[in-house]
C-alpha positions in Angstrom: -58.6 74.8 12.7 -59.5 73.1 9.1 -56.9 75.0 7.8 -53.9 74.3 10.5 -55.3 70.7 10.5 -54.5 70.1 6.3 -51.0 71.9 7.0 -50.3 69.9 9.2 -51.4 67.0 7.2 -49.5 67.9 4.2 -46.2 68.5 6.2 -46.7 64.6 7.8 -47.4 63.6 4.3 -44.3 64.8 3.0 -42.1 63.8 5.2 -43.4 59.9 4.8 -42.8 60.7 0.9 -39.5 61.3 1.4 -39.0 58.5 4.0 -40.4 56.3 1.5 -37.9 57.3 -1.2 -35.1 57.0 1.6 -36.0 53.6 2.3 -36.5 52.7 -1.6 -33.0 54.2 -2.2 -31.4 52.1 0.6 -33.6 49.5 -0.4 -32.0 49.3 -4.8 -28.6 50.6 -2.8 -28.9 47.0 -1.1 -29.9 45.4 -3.8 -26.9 46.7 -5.8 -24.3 45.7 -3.0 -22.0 43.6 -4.3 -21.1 39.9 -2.8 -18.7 40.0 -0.7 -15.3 38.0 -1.9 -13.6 36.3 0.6 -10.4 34.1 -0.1 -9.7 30.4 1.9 -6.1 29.1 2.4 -5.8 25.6 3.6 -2.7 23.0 3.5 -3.2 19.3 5.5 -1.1 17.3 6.6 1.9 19.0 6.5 3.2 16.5 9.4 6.6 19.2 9.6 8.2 19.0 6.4 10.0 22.2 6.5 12.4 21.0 4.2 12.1 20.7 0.7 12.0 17.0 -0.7 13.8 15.7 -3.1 12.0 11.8 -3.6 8.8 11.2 -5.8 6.6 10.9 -2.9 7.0 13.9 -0.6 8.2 16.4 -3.2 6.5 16.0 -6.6 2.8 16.0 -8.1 1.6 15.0 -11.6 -0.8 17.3 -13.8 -2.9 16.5 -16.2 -1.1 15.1 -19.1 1.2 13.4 -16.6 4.2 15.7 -16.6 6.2 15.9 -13.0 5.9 18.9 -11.2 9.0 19.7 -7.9 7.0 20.7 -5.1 7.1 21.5 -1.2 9.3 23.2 1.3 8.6 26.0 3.9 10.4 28.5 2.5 8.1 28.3 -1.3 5.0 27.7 0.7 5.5 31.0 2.3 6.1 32.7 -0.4 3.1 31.1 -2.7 1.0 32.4 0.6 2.1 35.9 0.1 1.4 35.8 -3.9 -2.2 34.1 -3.5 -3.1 36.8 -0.7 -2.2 40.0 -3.3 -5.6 41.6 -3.8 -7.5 39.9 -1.7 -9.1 42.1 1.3 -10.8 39.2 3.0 -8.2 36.1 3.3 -8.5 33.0 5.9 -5.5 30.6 6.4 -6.1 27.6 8.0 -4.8 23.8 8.1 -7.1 20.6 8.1 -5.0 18.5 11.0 -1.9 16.6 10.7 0.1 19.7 11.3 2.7 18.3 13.3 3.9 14.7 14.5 5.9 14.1 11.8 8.6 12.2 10.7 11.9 14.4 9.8 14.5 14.9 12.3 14.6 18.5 12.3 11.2 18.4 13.8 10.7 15.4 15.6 13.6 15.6 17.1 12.8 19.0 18.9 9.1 18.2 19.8 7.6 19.4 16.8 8.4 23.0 17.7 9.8 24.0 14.7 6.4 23.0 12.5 4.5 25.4 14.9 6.8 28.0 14.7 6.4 27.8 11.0 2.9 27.9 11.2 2.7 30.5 13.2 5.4 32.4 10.8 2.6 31.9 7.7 0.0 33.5 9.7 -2.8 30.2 10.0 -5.5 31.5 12.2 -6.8 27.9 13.3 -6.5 24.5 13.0 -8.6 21.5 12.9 -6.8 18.8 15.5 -6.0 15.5 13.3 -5.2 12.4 14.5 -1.2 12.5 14.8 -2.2 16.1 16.8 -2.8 13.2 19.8 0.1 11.0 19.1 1.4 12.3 22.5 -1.3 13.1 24.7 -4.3 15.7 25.2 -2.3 17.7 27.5 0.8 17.7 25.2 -1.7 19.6 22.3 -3.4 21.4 24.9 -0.8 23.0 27.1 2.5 22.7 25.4 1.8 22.7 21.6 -0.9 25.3 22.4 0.3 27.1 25.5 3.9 26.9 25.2 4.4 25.0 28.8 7.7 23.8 29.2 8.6 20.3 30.6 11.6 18.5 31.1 14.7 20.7 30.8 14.5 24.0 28.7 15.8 24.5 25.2 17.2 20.3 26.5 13.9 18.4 25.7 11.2 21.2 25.1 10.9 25.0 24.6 13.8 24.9 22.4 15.3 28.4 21.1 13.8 29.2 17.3 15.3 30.7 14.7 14.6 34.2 15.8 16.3 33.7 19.5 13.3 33.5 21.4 12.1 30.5 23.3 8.7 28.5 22.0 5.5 30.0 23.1 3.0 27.7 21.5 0.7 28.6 18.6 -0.8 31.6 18.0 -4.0 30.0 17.1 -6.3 27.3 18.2 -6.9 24.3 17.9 -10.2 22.8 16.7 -12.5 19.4 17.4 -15.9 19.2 17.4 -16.0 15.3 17.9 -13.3 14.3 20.2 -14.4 14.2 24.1 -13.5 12.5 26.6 -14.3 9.1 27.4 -18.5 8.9 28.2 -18.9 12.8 27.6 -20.5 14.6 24.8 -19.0 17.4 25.3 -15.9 18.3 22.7 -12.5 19.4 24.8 -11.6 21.6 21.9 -13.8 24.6 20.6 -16.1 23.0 18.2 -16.1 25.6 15.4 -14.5 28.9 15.1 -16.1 32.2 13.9 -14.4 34.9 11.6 -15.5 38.2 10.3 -14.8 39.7 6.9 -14.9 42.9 6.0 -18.0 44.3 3.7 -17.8 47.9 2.4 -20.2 50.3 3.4 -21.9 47.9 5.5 -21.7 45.5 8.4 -19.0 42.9 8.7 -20.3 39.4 7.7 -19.2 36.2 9.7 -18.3 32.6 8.3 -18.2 29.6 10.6 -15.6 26.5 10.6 -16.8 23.8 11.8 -13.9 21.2 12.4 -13.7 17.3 12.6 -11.5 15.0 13.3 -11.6 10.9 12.1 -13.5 8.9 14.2 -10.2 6.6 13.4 -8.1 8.6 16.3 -8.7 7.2 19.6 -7.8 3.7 18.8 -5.3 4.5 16.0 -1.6 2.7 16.0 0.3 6.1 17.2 -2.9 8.5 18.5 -4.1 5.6 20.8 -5.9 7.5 23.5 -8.0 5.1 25.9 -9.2 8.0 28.0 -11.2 9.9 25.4 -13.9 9.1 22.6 -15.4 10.4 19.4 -18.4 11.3 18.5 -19.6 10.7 15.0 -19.2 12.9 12.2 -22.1 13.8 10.4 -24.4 13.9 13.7 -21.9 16.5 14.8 -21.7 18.5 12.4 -25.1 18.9 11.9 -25.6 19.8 15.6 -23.0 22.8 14.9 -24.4 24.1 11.6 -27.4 24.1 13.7 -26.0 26.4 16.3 -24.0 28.6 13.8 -27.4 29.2 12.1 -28.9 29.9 15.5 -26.0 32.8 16.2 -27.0 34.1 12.6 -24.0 32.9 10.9 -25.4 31.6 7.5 -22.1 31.1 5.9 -20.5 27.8 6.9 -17.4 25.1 5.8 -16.1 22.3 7.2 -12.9 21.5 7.7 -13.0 17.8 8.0 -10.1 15.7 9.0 -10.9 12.6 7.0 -10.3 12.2 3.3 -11.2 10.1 0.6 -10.1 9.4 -2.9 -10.7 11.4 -6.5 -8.0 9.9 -8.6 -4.5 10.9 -8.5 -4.4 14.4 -10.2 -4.0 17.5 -8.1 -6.6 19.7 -10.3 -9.2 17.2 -10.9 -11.8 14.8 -9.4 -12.3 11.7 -10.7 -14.6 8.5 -8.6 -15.0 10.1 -6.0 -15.0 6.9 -2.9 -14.7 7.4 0.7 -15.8 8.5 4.2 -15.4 11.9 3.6 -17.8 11.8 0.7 -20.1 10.0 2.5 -20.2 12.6 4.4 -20.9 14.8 2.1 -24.1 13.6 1.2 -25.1 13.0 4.3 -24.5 16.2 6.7 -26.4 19.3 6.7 -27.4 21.4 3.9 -26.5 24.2 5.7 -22.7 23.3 5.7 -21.8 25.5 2.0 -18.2 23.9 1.7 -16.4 20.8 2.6 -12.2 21.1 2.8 -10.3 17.8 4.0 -7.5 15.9 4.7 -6.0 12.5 6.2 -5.9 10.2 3.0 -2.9 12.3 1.8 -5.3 12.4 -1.2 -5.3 15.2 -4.0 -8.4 16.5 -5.5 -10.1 19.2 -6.2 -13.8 20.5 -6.8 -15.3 17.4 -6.7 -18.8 18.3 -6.8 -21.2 16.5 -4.2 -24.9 17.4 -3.9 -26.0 17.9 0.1 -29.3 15.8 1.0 -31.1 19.2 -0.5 -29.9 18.7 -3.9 -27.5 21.6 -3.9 -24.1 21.0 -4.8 -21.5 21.6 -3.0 -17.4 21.8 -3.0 -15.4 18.6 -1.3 -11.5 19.6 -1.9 -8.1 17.8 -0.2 -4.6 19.5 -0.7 -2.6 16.4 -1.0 0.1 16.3 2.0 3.7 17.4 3.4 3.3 20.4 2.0 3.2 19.9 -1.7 -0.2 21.8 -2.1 -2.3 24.9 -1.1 -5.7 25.1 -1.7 -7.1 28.5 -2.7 -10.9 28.9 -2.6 -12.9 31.4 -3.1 -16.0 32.4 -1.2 -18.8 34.9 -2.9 -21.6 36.0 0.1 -24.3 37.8 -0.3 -24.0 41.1 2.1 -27.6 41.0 2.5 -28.2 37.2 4.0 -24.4 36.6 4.9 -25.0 32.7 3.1 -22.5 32.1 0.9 -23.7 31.6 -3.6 -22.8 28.6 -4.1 -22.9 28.6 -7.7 -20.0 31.2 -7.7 -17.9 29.0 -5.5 -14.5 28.5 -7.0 -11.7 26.7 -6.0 -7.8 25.6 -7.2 -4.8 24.0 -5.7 -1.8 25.3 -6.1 1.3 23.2 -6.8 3.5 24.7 -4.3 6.5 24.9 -7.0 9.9 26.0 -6.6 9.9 28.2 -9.7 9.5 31.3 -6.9 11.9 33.0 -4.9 12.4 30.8 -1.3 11.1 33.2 1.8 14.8 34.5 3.4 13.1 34.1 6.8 11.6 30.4 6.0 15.0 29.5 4.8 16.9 30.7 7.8 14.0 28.9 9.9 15.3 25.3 7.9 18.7 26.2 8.2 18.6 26.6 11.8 16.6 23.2 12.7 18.6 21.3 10.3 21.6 22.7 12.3 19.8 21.9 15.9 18.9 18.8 14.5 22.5 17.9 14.1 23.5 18.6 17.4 20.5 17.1 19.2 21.6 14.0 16.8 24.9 14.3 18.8 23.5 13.9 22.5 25.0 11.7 24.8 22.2 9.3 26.3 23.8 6.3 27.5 26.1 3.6 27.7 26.6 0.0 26.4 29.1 -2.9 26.9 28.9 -4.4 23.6 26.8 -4.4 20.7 23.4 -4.8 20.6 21.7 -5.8 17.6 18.8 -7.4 15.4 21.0 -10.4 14.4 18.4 -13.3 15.4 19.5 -16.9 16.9 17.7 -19.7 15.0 15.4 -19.6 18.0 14.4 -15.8 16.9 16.1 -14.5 19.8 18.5 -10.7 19.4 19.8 -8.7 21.8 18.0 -5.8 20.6 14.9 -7.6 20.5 15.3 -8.9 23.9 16.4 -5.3 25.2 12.9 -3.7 23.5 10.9 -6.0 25.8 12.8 -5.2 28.4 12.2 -1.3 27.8 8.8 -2.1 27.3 8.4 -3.8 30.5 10.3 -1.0 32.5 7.8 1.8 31.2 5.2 0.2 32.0 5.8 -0.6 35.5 6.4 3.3 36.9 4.8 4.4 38.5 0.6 5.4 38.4 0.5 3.0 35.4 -0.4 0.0 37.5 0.6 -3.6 37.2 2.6 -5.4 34.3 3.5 -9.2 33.8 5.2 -9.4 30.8 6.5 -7.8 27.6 6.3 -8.7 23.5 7.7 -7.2 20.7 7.7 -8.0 17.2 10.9 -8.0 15.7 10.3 -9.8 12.8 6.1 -8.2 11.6 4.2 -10.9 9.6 3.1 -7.6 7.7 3.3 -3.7 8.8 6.6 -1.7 10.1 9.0 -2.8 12.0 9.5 -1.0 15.2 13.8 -2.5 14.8 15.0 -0.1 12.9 18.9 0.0 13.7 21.7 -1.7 15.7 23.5 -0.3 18.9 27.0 -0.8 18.1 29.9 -0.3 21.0 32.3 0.7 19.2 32.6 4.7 18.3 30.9 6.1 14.8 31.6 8.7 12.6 30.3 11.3 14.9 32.4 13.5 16.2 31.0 13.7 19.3 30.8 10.1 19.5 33.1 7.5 21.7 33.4 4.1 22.9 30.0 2.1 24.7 28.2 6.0 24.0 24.5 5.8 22.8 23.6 9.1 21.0 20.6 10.7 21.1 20.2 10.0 17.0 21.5 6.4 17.0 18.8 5.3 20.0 16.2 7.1 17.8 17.4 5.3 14.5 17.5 1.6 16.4 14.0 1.5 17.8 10.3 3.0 17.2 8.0 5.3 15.1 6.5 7.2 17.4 4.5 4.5 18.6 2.7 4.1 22.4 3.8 1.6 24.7 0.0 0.3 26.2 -0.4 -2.1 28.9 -3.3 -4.3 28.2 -5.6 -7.3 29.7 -4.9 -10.4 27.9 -6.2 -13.8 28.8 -3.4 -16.8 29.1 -5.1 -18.4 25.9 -4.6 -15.3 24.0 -1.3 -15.1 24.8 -0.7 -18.8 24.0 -2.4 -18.3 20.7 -0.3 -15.3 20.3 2.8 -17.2 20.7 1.5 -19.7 18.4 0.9 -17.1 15.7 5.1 -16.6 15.5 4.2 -19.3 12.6 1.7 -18.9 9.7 1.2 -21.0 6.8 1.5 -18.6 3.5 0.0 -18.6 -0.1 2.5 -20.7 -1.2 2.2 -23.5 1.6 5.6 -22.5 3.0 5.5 -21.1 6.8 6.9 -18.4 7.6 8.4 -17.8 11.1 8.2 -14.3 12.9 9.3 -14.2 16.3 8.1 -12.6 19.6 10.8 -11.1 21.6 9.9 -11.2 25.5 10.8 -9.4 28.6 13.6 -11.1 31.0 11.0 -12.6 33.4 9.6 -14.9 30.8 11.2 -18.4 29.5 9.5 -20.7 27.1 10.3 -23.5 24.6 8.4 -24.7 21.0 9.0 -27.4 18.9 9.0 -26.4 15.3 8.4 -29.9 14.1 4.9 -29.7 15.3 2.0 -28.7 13.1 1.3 -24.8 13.2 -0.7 -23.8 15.6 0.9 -26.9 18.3 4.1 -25.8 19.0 4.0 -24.1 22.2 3.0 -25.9 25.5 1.2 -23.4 27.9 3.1 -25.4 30.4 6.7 -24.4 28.9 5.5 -20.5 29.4 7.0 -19.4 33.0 6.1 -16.1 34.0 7.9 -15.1 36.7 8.7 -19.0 37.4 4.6 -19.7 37.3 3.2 -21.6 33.7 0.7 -19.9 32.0 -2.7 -20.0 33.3 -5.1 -20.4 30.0 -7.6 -19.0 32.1 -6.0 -16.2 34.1 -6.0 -12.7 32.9 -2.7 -10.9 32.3 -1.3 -7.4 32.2 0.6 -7.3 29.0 2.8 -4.6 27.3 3.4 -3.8 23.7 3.2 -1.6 21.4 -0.1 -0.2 20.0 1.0 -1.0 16.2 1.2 -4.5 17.6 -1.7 -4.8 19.8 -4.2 -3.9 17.0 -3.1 -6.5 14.8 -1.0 -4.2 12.3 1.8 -6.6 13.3 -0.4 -9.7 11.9 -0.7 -11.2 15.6 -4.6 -11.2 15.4 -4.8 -13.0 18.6 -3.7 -9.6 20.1 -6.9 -7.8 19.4 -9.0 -9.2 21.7 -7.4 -6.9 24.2 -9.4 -5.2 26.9 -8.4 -2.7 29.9 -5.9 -0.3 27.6 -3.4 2.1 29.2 -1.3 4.2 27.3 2.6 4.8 28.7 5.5 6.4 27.1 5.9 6.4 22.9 8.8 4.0 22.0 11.3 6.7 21.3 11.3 8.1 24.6 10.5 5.0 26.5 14.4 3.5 25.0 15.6 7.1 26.0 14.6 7.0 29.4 15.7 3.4 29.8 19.6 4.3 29.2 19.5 7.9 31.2 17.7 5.2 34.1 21.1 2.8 33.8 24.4 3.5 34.3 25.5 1.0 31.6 23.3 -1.5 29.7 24.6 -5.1 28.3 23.8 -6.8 26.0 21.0 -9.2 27.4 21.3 -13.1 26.9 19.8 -15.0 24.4 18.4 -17.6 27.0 14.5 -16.7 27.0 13.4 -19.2 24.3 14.1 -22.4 23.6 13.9 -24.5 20.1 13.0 -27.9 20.9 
């Protein structure tokens, strides 16, 4: 028995030596493992530039020393993608917001199809949502930017045929918000963050969470004015979902933040670093290893900020439209999955045009541009006789007095409630002006053009940028002090004159030889025949830009009771398809005493 028991004994014995040695092999095998590279791609704020730009602003960046550097254009940021990605096992592409919504034809023409189709093209596996990602409406990102749901007439005014043949789909990625809900909820109506694994040899895969934000600035911005939903605030947010990422064991974490700041003016450096986004970068959670922006249009890269720990930490932004990639570079240990921040390295990439163009981005520009040109050519209406932004000495125009009237129209179909009058600026104290163009009867250039015909491109070029039509609460005193601010005394003592256009159920008279702020009597404003009640409330319509003071009416801010209708451009579009032929209206609404 002594004998069995001691073999026994030495057989246990030697099996927990060579356990022991097992685990101390795995154990310096571990130790040994090397960190895991993984490779981020981000652009912001591309806002559909497809096509390369030729101008300063859109399609240049300085270096350094100053020197000029051509920039920007699908088919170069394609191929710059393909170069950065050689070698690397573990790459990410991604976009900070500002995608879409933009401002060439090509693209806003066609519902900003062609940026997604792009996007998609360049393989970006999410997105942050940015403000101009709501300059429609929640179920316009959602369902047809994200789902590919068709409205209106097919391949006429969405789900247009791309490049390849094949009718839009939507992305083929999400879209990202932890901070935008809807209005009194908490809860975000995007995913809040999203989760991707990279690939670690000879072990198991490690995951990196991105959280993503968009400005608080969005719900009552000019063009994403969205009275039915809310933000929540930045820092408190993302805290809440580093918390949660940490809780799901993922220890590596960035946050792609749609807000910006400013770091100087050079691509490659960062220089006073000032700005919300920086704020934020002191403030949020330690547990957040990286900080990639956009929205200021701002270039900088590796400014340095330290988290309320002390550790420092990456804040980069990769300019706008296009003109910059930023590139970087991720080291994690395999062993905790947190990201070593001291190895943390990151460039942007001028997105030159010293490379050969992607064939396939190239045909994609090509074929918009082309599309773009015949949407350009669409019949939408008819006029009698011109219609322009040639102002009366009392500030009155035809096209001035037909805005209010488009104005007026959207806002009274129906679901959108009551409306009692219409003003547009046609003349801004400070800001854009929403009159871009006249309406001439006589035939253009255009081929497809004719006598008393509106096209599609000349409504588009007379009226708007991509602004909401809101219908707001205004008292009669605001709207007298409104009409009162058509004259304001400047630096140099002289006044300057800026006139309201109004819809056609409106007359009223001033006298322009009273002191500023005397020349309109409340009593010589008829709404619908009835003078203006200082004390009733009113349901007004204008556009957003307006309403929030951009305009320099500050008597307009004090709105209350906001509903959001149709954007300019497709408010004026709907008006001619509504009418059979429009005239020119009269110039009888005001009256210069």
């Amino acid at each position: 028995m002594q004998h069995s028991s001691i073999r026994r004994w030495a057989t246990v014995s030697a099996a927990l030596t060579l356990s022991a040695v097992t685990v101390m092999q795995a154990g310096v095998a571990e130790a040994a493992q090397a960190p895991v590279d993984v490779q981020l791609l981000s652009i912001t704020d591309f806002h559909g530039y497809l096509t390369p730009m030729n101008d300063t602003a859109n399609g240049t960046v300085k270096d350094a020393e100053g020197k000029t550097i051509v920039v920007g254009g699908a088919p170069y940021i394609a191929t710059h993608l393909k170069n950065l990605r050689q070698g690397h096992e573990n790459s990410i592409t991604f976009t900070t917001g500002d995608d879409f919504s933009g401002w060439p034809a090509e693209v806003a023409y066609h519902q900003d199809e062609p940026t997604i189709e792009f996007l998609n093209a360049i393989g970006v596996q999410f997105s942050a949502v940015g403000n101009h990602e709501l300059d429609r409406s929640l179920e316009f990102l959602r369902d047809h930017m994200g789902k590919g749901r068709c409205f209106g007439e097919v391949d006429v005014d969405s789900c247009f045929t791309d490049s390849t043949g094949r009718r839009f789909h939507g992305a083929d990625y999400p879209f990202s918000s932890a901070n935008i809900t809807r209005k009194g909820s908490t809860k975000p109506i995007f995913q809040p963050y999203v989760i991707k694994q990279v690939k670690v040899t000879g072990g198991k895969n490690v995951r990196i969470g991105f959280i993503n934000l968009t400005t608080p600035t969005t719900v009552a911005g000019s063009t994403s004015y969205q009275p039915e939903l809310d933000n929540l605030p930045l820092v408190e947010t993302a805290n809440k979902y580093a918390a949660e990422l940490k809780r799901r064991g993922v220890e590596a974490i960035v946050a792609n933040v749609h807000e910006g700041g400013s770091a100087g003016d050079v691509y490659d450096r960062c220089g006073n670093p000032s700005g919300p986004v920086f704020d934020f970068a002191r403030q949020s959670s330690p547990d957040i290893d990286a900080i990639v922006t956009g929205h200021w249009h701002a270039l900088f890269n590796n400014c340095v900020i330290q988290d309320p720990a002390g550790n420092p930490r990456p804040v980069v932004e990769a300019a706008n439209h296009g003109r910059l990639i930023n590139e970087m570079n991720l080291k994690i240990d395999p062993r905790t999955g947190d990201v070593i921040r001291s190895a943390t390295t990151s460039v942007n990439h001028p997105v030159t045009r010293d490379v050969t163009p992607d064939p396939a981005m190239t045909r994609l520009v090509d074929y918009w541009k082309g599309r773009s040109a015949q949407t350009y050519a669409r019949p939408i209406g008819k006029i009698s006789g011109d219609i322009t932004r040639a102002r009366e000495s009392d500030g009155e125009s035809t096209l001035g007095n037909l805005l209010a009237d488009v104005q007026y129209a959207d806002a009274k179909q129906a679901g959108r409630g009551p409306v009692d009058l219409s003003l547009v600026a046609t003349a801004p104290l400070k800001g854009s002006n929403s009159l871009r163009g006249d309406l001439r009867f006589a035939k253009g250039t255009n081929a497809a053009d004719a006598d008393g015909t509106v096209l599609f491109g000349e409504a588009w070029a007379a009226y708007g940028y991509a602004n909401p039509v809101l219908t707001v609460s205004l008292t009669g005193q605001q709207i007298e002090q409104t009409l009162e601010q058509q004259w304001q005394r400047q630096a140099d003592a002289s006044v300057r004159f800026s006139p309201l256009a109004v819809s056609a159920n409106v007359r009223y008279s001033y006298d322009a030889s009273r002191p500023v702020g005397d020349r309109v009597d409340p009593a010589a404003v008829l709404i619908d025949g009835a003078p203006l009640d200082a004390g009733k409330t009113y349901r007004v319509a204008a556009l957003a830009y307006t309403l929030i003071g951009a305009d320099g009416f500050g008597a307009l801010t004090g709105f209350t009771d906001a509903v959001r209708n149709s954007r300019d451009y497709d408010a004026l579009r709907a008006y001619f398809q509504a009418s059979e032929t429009v005239a020119p209206p009269a110039l009888d609404r005001v009256t210069a005493l």
